[in-house]
N, C-alpha and C positions, 0 to 999 in steps of 0.2 A: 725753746727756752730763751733761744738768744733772743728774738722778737719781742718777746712778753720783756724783758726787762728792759729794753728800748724803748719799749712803749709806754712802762711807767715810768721812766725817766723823762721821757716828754710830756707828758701829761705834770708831773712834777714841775718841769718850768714853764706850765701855761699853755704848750700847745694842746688842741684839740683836734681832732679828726671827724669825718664825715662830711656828708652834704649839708648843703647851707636849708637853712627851713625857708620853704616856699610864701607861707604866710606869715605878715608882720599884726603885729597886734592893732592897726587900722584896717588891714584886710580883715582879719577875725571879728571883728567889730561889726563890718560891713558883711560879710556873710550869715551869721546871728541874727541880726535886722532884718536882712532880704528874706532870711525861711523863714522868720518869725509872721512875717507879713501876706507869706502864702500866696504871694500874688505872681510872682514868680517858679519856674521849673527849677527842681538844684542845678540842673548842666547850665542852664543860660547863665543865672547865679556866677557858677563856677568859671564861665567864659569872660564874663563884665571883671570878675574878683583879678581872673588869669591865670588859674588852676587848671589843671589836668586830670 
């Protein structure tokens, strides 16, 4: 109980928790593209982007 309400108190002043996202909205861009284009494997894709 004690956590949960710590937790909404910080979310309350802005902070956020978790991992950071891997993809920015230029990689997403560039991913979309690349399978769209078929000319490419996803893992290679995934290696040029820098995903895992």
């Amino acid at each position: 109980m004690k956590t949960t309400t710590s937790g909404l108190g910080a979310r309350a002043k802005g902070h956020v928790g978790g991992r950071p996202k891997k993809m920015n909205q230029n990689k997403r861009k560039l991913d979309v593209r690349f399978c769209e284009e078929k000319q490419h494997l996803i893992d290679a894709v995934w290696r040029m982007i820098g995903i895992s």
